[in-house]
N, C-alpha and C positions, 0 to 999 in steps of 0.2 A: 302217493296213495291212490292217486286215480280219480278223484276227485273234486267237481269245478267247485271255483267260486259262488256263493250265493246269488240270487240273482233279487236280491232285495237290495232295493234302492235307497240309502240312508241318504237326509237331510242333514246341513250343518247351519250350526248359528245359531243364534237367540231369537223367539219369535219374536216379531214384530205388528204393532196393530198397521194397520190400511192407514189408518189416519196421519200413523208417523210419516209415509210416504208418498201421500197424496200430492200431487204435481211434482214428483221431486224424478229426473233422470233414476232408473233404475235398469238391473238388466236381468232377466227372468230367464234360468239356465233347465228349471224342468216343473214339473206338477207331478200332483195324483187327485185322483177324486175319489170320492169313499161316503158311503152313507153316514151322514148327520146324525148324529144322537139325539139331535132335536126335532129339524124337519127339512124335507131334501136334502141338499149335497153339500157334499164340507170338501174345499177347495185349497189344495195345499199347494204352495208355489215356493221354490227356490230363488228366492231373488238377492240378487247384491247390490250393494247402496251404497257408497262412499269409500268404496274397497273392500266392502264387508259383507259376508254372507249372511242371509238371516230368512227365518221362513216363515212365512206369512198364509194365514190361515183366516178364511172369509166363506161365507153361504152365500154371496151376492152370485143372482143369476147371470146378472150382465158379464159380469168376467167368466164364471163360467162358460157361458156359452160361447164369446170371445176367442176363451182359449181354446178350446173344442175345435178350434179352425185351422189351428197354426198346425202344420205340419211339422213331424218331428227334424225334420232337413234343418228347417229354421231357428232351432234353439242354439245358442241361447239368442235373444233376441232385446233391442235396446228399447223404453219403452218408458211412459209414465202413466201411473191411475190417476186420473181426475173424476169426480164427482159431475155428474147432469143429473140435477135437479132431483131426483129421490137415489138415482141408482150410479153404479160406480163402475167406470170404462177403460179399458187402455184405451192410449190415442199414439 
């Protein structure tokens, strides 16, 4: 028929809170960023945990801006969030 594939990016898995995988091995395969319906940015990550895909949704600046860095070359990339003191990191 001539025509592509969508070029919408679907998410698989169950979400997951932050807190389920806080310092736990993870490996983060892509994002999107999208305005918050509350206030700033609502931060969607593909990540897999234990074999398992699951996508994980946070307004924390810190990762935010984190991921903002990684160039697309480097996805997916191995990784864990941990918590400093108010705000939430990969390391």
């Amino acid at each position: 028929m001539g025509i592509s594939k969508p070029s919408i990016q679907t998410m698989r898995g169950d979400k997951i809170k932050v807190e389920r995988v806080l310092n736990r091995d993870i490996t983060v395969h892509s994002y999107t960023l999208s305005e918050s319906k509350y206030k700033g940015q609502l931060l969607t990550v593909q990540i897999e945990t234990n074999g398992e895909f699951r996508v994980l949704f946070t307004g924390s600046t810190g990762l935010i801006d984190q991921i903002r860095q990684v160039k697309d070359d480097d996805f997916p990339f191995s990784t864990k969030i941990v918590k400093e003191t108010e705000y939430y990191e990969f390391t």
